[in-house]
N, C-alpha and C positions, 0 to 999 in steps of 0.2 A: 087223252083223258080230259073232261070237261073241267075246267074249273070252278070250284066249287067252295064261295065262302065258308069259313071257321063258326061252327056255332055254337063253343063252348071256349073257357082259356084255358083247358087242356089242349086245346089245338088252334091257339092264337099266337097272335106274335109276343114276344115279353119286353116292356117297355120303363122305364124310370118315372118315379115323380117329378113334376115341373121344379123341384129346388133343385133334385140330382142336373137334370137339363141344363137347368140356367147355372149348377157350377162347370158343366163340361164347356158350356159356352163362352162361361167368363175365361177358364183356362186356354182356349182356344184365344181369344182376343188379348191377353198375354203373352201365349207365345208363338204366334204367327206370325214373325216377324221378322224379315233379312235372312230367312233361311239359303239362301242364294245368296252369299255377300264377301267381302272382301275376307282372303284368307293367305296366310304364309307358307309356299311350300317352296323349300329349300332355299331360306332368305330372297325369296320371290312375293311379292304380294299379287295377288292372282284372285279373281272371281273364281267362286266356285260351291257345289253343294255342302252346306255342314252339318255332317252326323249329328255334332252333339246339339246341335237346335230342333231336329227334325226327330229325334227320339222320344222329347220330352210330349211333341202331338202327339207321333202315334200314341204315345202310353194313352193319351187321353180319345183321340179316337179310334183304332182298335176296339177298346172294349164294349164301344157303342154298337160294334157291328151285329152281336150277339145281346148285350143287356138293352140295345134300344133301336134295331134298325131301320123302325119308321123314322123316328126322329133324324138318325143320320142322312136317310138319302131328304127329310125334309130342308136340312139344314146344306145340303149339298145343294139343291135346287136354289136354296135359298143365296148361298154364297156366289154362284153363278150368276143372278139375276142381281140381286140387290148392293153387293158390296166390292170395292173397288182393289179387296185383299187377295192380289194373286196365287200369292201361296196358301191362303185358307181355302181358294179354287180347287189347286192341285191337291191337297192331300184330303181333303171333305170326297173329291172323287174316286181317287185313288182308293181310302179306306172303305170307302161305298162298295166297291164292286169287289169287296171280301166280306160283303153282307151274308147272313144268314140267312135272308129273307132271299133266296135264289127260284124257286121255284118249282121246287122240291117236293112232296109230302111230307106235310107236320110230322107224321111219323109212318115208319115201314106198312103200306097196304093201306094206307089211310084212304079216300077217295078225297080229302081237302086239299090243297095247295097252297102252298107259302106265297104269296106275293112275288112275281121276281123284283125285288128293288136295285140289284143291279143295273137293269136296265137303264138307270138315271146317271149312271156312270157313263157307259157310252155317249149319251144323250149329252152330258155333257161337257165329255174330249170333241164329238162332232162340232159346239160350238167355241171350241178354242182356237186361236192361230197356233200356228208352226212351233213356234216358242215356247207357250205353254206346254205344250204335245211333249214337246222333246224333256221340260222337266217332268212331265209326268212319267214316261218311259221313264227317267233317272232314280226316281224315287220307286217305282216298279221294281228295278234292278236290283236295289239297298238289300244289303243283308242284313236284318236284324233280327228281336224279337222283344216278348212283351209278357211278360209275367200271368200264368196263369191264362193266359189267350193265345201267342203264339209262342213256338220254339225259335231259337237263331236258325234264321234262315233268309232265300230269296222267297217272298210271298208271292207270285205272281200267276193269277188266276186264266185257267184257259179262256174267260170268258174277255177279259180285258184286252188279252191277247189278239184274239178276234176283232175285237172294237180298233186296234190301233191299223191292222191290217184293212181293215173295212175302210179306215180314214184315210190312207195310204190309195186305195185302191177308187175312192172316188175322187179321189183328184186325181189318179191315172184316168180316169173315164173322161175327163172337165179339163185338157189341155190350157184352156186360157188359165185355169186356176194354176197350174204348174209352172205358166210362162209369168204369172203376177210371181210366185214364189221365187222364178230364175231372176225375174228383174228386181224385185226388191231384197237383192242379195242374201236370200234365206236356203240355197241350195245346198249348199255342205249341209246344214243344219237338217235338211229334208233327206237328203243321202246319209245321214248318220240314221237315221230313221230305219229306214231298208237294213244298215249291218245291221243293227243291235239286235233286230226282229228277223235277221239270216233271210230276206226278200228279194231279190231280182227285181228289177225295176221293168219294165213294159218295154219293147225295143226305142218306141215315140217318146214315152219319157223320158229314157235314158238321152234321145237327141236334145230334147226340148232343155235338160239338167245341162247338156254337154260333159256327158259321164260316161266313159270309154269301159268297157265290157269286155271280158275275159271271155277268148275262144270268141268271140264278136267284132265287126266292123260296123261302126255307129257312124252314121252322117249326123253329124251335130246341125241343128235346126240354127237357120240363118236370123238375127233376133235384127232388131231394129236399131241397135248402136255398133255395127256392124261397120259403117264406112265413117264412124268420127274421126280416124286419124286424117281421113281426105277434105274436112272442112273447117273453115275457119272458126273463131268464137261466135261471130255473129252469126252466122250459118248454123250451128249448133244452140244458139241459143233459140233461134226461130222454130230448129227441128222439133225442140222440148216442147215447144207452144203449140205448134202445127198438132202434133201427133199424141199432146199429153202426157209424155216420158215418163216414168215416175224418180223421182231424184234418185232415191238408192239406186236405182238400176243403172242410170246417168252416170255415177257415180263410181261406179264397178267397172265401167268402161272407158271411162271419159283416158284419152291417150296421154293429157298433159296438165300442169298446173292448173286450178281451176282460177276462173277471172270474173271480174266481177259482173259482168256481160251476162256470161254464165249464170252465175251465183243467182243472178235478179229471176231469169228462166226458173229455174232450179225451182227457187222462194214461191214465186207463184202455182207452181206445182205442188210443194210440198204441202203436208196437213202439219198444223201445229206442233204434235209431239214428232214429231221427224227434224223439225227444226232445232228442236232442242236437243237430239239424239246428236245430231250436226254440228249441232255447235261447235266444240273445240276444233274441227277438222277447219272452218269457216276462220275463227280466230286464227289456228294455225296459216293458214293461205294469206293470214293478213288484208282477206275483204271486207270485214266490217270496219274497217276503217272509211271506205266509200259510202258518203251517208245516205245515197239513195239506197243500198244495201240495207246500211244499217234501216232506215226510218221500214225496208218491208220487212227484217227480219223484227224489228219490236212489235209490226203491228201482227204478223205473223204467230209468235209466241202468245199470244193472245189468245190466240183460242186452243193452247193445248190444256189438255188435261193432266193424266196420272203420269205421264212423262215427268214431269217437274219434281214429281217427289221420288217415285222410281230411281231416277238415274243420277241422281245429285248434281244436276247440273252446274251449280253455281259455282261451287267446285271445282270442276275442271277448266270451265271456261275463266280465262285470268285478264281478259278487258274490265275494266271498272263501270265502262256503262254499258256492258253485255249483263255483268253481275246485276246490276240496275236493274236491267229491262226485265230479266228471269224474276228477279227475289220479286217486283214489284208485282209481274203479272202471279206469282204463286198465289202473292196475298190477295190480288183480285178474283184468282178462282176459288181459294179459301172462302171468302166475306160470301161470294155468292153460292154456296154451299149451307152456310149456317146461316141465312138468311128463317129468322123465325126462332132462333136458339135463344133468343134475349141478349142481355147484358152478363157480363163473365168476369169473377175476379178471384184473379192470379195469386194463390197464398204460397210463400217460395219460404221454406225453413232456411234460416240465417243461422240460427244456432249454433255456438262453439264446436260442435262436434260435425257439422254438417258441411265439409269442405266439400266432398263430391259433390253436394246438392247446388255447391256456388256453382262450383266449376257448368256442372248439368246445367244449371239456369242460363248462365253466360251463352252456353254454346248451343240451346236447344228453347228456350222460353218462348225467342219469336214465331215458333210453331204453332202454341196455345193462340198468340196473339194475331196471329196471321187469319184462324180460324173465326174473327169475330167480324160480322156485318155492321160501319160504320162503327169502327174501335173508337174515334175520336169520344162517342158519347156511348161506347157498350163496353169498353174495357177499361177494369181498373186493375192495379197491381199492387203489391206491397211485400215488403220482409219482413219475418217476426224471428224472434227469440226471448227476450226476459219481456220486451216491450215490441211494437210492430211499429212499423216505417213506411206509411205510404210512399210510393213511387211516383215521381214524374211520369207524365206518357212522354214519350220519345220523340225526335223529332221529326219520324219519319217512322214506318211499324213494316218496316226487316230486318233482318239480324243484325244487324252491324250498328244496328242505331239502339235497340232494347242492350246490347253488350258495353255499349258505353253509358250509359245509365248504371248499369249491375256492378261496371266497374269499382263504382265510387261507391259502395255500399259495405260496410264491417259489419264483422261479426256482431251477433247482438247477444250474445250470452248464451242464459238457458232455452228453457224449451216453453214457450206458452201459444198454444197450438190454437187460442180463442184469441189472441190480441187484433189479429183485424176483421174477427167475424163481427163488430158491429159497425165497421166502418163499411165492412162490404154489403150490409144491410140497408145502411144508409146512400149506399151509392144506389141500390135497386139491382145485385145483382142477381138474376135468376139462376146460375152454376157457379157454384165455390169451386176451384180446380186447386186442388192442393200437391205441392214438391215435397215431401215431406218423408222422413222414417217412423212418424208417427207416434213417437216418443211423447208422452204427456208430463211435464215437470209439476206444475201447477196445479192442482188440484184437479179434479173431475171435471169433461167438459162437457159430458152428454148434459148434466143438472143445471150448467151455468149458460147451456143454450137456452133450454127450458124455461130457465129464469128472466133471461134476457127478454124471450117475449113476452112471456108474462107481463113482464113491466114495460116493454113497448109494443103493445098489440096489431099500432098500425104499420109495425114493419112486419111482412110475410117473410116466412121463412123460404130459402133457398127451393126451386123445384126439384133439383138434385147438388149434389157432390161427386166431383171427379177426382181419385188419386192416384199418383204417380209414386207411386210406393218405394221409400228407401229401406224399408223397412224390413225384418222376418217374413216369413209363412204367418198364415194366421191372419185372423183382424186384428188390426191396429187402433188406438187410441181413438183416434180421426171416423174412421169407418165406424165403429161399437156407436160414438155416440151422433151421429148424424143418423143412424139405422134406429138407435133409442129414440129419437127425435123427429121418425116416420119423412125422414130427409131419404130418397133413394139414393144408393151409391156405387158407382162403379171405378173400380182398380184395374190399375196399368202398373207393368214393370217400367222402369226406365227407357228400356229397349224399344218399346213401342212408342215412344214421345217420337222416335227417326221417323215413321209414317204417319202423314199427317190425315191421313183417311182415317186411318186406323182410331185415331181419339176423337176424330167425328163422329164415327159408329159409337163410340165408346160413351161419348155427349149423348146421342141419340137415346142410346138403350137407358141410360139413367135416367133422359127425361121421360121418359116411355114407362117405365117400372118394370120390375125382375118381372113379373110374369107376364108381361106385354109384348115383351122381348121374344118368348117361348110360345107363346100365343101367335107372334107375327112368323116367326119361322113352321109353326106350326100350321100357319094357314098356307103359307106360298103352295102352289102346285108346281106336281110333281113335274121334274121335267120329260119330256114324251122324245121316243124315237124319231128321226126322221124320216119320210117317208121310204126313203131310196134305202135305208138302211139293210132292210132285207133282199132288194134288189141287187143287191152286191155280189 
């Protein structure tokens, strides 16, 4: 059957207003967050998927697959290309290819066709790595359901199906892709692949995996760390050079302690976020103590990216000038991010009642701060409650240096949620970022901003407001009157302050304005099949 545009909205797709959009959006940059994170099983703390995080999206995309499925595979393309949110990746495509817009006729004998917007789902599992792949299978597998759209159940579409076996099967075609996958230690991860989806691997693959077969004799493919137990450090550090190694793989194989010989091979092999993935292994072996190590593994760290927020490095690694080299270069990829965001300042609620929001400040502020280009002259800070406290800048702007500042800071009473909007006016800042539950004690603040310019003209009002919401459901004090006051504004849960991407995006859209947001997602194209896709 030819395909045949819709040329009435009895037989079109059905889609939300740009306010619906822009709240499914904002809920989405709420809770997309650590759905993969630490969790307790059986007095164990263990990595792992968490139900009750991951419910709360689908409730919210689900329903788009039917009330708006342009917009979802837009916003899938869009999460794909644009934003560095791995799990808004997986579950934007996940939810996608349970689109309504399959390909179908509008209706029984119609001669029109639905769009397949699934299509953008394959499109894009093909451009994930192995990892992604594997939580998206995870989240595939979930039993759940969603009021009024799906029943409790495994939702899992033959068409996706297909998509995971297709990606499967062209890296069985593409040997060297499988030998990249054996060497940088992703093989269990690729063989879980094959059970979940009940798949037999290719006899070559299963050599290349070294993945021994039922009722089969596999010659395991002979790999290129194959005779390290017969060569010395030095010998082995040259091999890495000669041959290009890639350190995981190095790694996987290497017969013995690793040394700093090694280590240096390794370093100049490795890509920035693998350095930091390494770290604590590095620390443990006690090589960063060698400072020709250390001086490449700082310069090295340098050029990672979402590694540093992803994997909390800073954290596991327990050298003081490991912690150093990470917290410093985070803040240096942050500054060059918000490079154009303006000047930024910090409104952190003090208030008698607002103990979590200290504790939150202490242990999470330097994030906001981190994200500012040339903090020294773009970021200011302060506490408020009856009265507001400008803050010293720090001596240095990562965490440990913004926590001894916060230290020496008391309660300030009630709630006066204006006390350093004119201080942050007069600094020039362009985003107010508020810590806050949003409680207003003080009188109205929407009419006392109002006022405020009134009587000083030549201070411009903020380009937006960002908060961090301690707050109920609903709009808050803070939000009602910055939105009365044609101030744009976008809300975060607390949760979201842990991803430091995530309140970039979050900066962005507010400077951008709600329908700019839904405008930009609405433009990205769609994303397209790969060629080979049907050759499969």
């Amino acid at each position: 059957m030819t395909r045949v545009t819709a040329p009435s909205t009895s037989e079109s797709l059905p889609f939300l207003p740009n306010e619906e959009r822009l709240k499914a959006y904002q809920l989405i940059l709420n809770g997309c967050s650590h759905i993969w994170g630490r969790k307790e099983v059986e007095g164990k703390l263990l990595r792992g998927f968490q139900e009750d995080r991951a419910l709360p999206l689908l409730s919210v995309l689900v329903p788009l697959t039917k009330t708006d499925p342009m917009f979802l595979a837009h916003l899938t393309s869009y999460a794909i290309r644009r934003t560095e949110n791995k799990d808004l990746q997986v579950f934007t495509t996940y939810t996608n290819a349970l689109s309504a817009a399959d390909g179908t006729p509008f209706s029984p004998g119609s001669k029109y066709l639905k769009p397949n917007l699934r299509e953008v789902s394959a499109a894009a599992m093909h451009m994930m790595n192995v990892p992604l792949v594997a939580r998206l299978l995870e989240v595939s597998s979930f039993k759940y359901g969603v009021n009024n759209f799906l029943n409790e159940s495994r939702h899992f579409p033959t068409f996706l199906k297909t998509a995971f076996q297709k990606y499967i099967k062209y890296r069985e075609s593409n040997p060297n892709s499988l030998r990249g996958i054996k060497e940088g230690g992703l093989a269990p991860m690729f063989m879980n692949l094959y059970r979940t989806l009940h798949l037999h691997p290719a006899d070559e693959a299963a050599a290349i995996l070294k993945w021994q077969q039922k009722d089969k004799e596999i010659v395991f493919e002979n790999t290129r760390f194959a005779d390290f137990s017969t060569l010395s450090d030095l010998e082995i550090a040259e091999k890495i050079r000669a041959e290009k190694l890639p350190a995981l793989g190095v790694l996987a194989n290497l017969p013995r302690k690793i040394s700093p010989v090694i280590a240096v091979a390794l370093l100049e092999q490795a890509s920035g976020n693998q350095v930091v993935i390494l770290s604590t292994l590095f620390e443990e072996a006690g090589i960063l103590k060698d400072k020709e190590v250390l001086k490449l593994y700082e310069e090295k760290i340098k050029t990672a990216t979402t590694a540093l927020d992803r994997l909390k490095a800073v954290e596991a690694v327990q050298s003081q000038a490991i912690k150093q080299a990470i917290n410093t270069t985070r803040a240096e990829k942050r500054q060059e991010q918000t490079a154009g965001l303006g000047k930024i300042y910090l409104h952190l609620d003090f208030s008698g009642s607002m103990s979590d929001v200290q504790q939150f400040a202490s242990e999470r502020g330097a994030i906001l701060a981190e994200c500012v280009n040339d903090p020294t002259n773009n970021f200011g800070w302060g506490a408020f409650g009856t009265q507001g406290m400008p803050l010293p800048l720090p001596q240095e702007f990562v965490k440990d240096a913004f926590s001894a500042v916060l230290f020496q800071v008391p309660g300030l009473g009630g709630t006066d949620c204006f006390q350093l909007y004119p201080t942050a006016r007069e600094f020039g800042a362009d985003v107010d970022i508020f810590v806050s539950d949003q409680l207003q004690m003080a009188g109205e603040l929407g009419p006392r901003i109002r006022k405020f310019h009134e009587e000083n003209p030549n201070l411009p009002k903020p380009r937006a407001c960002v908060i961090v919401n301690f707050g109920g459901r609903g709009k808050g004090a803070i939000q009602e009157a910055y939105e009365e006051n044609e101030i744009p504004v976008a809300v975060l849960t607390p949760d979201s302050l842990t991803e430091p991407a995530l309140v970039l995006e979050s900066v962005r859209a507010a400077l951008q304005g709600p329908m700019a947001v839904v405008d930009s997602i609405m433009q990205e194209p769609l994303l397209k099949l790969p060629r080979y896709y049907f050759a499969i």
